[in-house]
Backbone as a ProteinNet text record, in pm:
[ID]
protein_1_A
[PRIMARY]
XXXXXXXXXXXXXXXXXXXXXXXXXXXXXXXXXXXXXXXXXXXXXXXXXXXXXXXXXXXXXXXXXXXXXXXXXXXXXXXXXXXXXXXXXXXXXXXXXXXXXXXXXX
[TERTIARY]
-187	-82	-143.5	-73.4	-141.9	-128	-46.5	-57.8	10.4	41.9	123.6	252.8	320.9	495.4	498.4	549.2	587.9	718.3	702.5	868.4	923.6	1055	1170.3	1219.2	1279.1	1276.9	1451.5	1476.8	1530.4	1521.6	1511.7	1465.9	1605.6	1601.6	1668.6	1665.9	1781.2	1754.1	1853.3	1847.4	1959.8	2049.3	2049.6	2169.3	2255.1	2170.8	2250.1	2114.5	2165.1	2093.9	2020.4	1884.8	1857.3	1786.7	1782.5	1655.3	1566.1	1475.2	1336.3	1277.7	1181.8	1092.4	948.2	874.8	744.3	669.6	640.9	621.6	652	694.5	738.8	645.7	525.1	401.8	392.7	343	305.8	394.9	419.4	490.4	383.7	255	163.1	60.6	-62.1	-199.1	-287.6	-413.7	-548	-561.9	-488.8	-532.5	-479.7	-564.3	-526.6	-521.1	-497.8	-457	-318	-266.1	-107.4	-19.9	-74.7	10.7	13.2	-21.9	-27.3	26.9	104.8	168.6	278.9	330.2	443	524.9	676.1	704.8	880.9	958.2	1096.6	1121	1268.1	1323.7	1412.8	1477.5	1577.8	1690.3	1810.4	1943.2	2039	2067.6	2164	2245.6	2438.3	2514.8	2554.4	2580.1	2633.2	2753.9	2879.4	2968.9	3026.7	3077.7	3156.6	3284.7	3270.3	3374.5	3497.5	3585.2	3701.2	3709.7	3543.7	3544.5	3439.8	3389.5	3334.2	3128.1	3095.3	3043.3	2979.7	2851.6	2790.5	2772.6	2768.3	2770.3	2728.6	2623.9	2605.9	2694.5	2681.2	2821.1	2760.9	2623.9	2598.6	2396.9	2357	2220.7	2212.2	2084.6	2067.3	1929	1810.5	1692	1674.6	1614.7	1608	1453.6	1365.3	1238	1145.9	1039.8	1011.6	840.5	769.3	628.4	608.8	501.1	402.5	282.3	321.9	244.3	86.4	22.5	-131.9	-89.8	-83.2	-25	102.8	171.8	325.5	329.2	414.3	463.8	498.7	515.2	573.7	413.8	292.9	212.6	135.9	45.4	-13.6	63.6	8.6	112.9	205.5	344.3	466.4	527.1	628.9	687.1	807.5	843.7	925.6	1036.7	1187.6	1256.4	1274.1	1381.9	1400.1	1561.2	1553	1710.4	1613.4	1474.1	1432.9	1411.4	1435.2	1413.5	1234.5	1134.3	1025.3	978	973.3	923.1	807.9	847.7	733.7	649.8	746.7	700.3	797.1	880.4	1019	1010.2	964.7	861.5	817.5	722.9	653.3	674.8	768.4	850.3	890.9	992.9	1050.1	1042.3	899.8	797.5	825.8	736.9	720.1	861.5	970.7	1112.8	1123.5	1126.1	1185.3	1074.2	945.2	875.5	882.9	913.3	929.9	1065.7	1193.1	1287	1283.5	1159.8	1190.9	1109.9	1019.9	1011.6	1041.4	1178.6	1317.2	1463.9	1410.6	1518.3	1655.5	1581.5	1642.9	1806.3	1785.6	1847.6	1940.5	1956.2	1970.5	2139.6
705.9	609.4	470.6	386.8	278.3	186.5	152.6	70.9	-72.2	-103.8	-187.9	-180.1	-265	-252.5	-290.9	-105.8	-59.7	-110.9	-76.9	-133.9	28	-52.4	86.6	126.4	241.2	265.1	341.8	409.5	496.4	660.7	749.9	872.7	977.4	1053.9	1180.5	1277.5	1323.4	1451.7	1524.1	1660.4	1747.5	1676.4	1599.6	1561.7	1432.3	1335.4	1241.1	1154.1	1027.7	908.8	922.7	844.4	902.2	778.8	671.6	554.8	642.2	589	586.8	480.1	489.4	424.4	400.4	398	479	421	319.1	272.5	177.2	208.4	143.9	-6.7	30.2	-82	-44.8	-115	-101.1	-139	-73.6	-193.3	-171.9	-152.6	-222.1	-177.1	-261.4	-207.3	-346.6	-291.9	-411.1	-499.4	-421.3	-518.3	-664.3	-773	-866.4	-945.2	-860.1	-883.3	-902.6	-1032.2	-1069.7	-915.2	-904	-767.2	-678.5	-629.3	-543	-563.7	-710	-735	-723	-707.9	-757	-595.2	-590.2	-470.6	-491.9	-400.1	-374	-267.2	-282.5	-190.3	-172.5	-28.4	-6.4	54.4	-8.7	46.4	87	225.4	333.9	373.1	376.7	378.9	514.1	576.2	730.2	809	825.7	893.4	1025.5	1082.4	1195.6	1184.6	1233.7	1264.1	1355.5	1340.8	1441.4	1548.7	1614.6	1735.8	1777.6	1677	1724.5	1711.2	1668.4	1600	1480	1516.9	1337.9	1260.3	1142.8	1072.7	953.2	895.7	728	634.6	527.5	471.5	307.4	308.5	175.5	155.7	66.1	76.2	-53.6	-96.4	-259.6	-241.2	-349.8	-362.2	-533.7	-480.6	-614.9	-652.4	-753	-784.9	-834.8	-760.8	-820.1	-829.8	-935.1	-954.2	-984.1	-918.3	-892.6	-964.8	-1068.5	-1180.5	-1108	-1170.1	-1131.8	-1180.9	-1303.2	-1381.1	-1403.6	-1412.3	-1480.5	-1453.9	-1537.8	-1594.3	-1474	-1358.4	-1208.5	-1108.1	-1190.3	-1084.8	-1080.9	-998.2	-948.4	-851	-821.7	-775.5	-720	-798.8	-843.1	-824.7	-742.8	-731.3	-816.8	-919.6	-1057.2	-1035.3	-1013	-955.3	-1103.6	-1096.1	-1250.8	-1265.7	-1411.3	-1417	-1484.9	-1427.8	-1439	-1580.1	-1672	-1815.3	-1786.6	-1840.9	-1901.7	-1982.9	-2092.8	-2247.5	-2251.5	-2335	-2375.7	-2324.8	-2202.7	-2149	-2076.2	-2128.6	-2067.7	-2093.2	-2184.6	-2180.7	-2102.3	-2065.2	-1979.7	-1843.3	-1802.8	-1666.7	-1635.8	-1744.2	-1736.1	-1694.5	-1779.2	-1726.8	-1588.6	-1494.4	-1379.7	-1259.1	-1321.3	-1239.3	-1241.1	-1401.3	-1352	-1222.2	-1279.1	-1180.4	-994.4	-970.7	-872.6	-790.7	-918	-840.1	-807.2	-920.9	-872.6	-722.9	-625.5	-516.7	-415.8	-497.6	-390.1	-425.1	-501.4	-523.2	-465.6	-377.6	-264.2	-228.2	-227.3	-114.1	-220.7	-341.9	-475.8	-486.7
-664.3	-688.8	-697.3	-730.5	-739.8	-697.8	-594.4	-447.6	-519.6	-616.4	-649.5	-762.3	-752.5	-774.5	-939.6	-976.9	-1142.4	-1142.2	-1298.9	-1346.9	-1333	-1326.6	-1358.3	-1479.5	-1474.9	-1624.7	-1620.9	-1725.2	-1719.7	-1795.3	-1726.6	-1818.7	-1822.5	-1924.8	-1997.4	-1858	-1785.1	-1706.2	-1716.5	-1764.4	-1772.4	-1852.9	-1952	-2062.2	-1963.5	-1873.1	-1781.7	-1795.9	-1794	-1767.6	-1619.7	-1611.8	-1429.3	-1415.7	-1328.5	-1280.5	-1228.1	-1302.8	-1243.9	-1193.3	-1016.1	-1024.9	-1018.9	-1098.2	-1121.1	-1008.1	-960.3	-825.3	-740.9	-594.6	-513.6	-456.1	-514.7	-423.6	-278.7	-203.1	-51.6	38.8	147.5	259.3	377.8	399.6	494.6	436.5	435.8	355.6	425.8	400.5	430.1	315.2	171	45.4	38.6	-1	-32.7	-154.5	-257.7	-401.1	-385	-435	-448.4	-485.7	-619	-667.9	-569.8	-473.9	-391.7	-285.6	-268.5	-160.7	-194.5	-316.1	-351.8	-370.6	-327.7	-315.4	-267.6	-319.5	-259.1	-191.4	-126.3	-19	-164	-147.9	-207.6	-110.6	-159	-64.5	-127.6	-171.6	-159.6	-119.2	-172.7	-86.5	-135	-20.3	-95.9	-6.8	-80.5	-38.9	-95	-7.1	-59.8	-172.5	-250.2	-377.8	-318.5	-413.7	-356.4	-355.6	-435.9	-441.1	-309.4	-262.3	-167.7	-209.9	-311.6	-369.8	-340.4	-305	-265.5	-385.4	-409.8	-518.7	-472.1	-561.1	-602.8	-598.8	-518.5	-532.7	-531.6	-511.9	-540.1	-483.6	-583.8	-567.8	-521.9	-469.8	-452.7	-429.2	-482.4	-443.5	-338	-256.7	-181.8	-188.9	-273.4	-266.9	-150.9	-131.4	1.1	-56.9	33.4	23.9	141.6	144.8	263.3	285.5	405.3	421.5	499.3	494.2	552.7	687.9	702.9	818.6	878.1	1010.2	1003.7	1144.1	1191.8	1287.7	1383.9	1333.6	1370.1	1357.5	1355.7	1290.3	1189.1	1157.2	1025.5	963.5	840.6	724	725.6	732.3	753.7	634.2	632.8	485.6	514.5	438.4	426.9	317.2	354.6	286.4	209	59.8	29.4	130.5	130.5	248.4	393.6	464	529	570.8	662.3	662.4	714.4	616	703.7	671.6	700.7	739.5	678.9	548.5	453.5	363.1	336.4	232.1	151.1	155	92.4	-70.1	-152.2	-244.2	-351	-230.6	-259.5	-296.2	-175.3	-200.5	-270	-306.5	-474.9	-553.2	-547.3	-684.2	-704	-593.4	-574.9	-636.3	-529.5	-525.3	-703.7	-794.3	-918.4	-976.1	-947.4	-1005	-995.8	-829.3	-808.9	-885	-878.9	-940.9	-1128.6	-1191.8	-1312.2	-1348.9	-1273.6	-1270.8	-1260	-1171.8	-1128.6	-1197.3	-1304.9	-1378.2	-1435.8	-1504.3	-1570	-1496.3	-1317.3	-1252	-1155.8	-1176.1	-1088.2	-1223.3
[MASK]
++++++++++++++++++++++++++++++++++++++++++++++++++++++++++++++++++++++++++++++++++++++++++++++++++++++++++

């Protein structure tokens, strides 16, 4: 695998639309290549149908990067939303970047 964060796609399954995500990236590693820090949580809401039927009922990606350093620690996965002091910035940066890979599915 390749330890940093693919785009999503969507593929053909059984005659139904399906997200794909070809990779998640890291949430703790020694690497210190930006791309490799950079990475989402995904959150899935799933309920029962009336037939009794689990079903999709709502996706959400929340972007997080994983600081080398922080106040909490070494490599710290930093959701966006997170307040940390003086580098909010920076994060930014990161979060738009992370979400235009996960575009597609947002």
């Amino acid at each position: 695998h390749p330890h940093v964060l693919q785009n999503a796609g969507v593929i053909r399954l059984n005659d139904r639309d399906v997200h794909c995500i070809y990779s998640m990236g890291n949430f703790t590693s020694g690497f210190t290549r930006t791309s490799s820090r950079e990475t989402a949580l995904l959150r899935l809401t799933l309920e029962k149908n009336e037939d009794g039927q689990t079903v999709l009922n709502g996706e959400k990606f929340i972007p997080c990067y994983m600081s080398l350093s922080s106040k909490y620690g070494k490599m710290v996965l930093i959701p966006k939303g997170a307040k940390v002091k003086g580098r909010t910035a920076k994060l930014a940066r990161h979060y738009k970047k992370i979400m235009k890979h996960l575009s597609v599915i947002q």
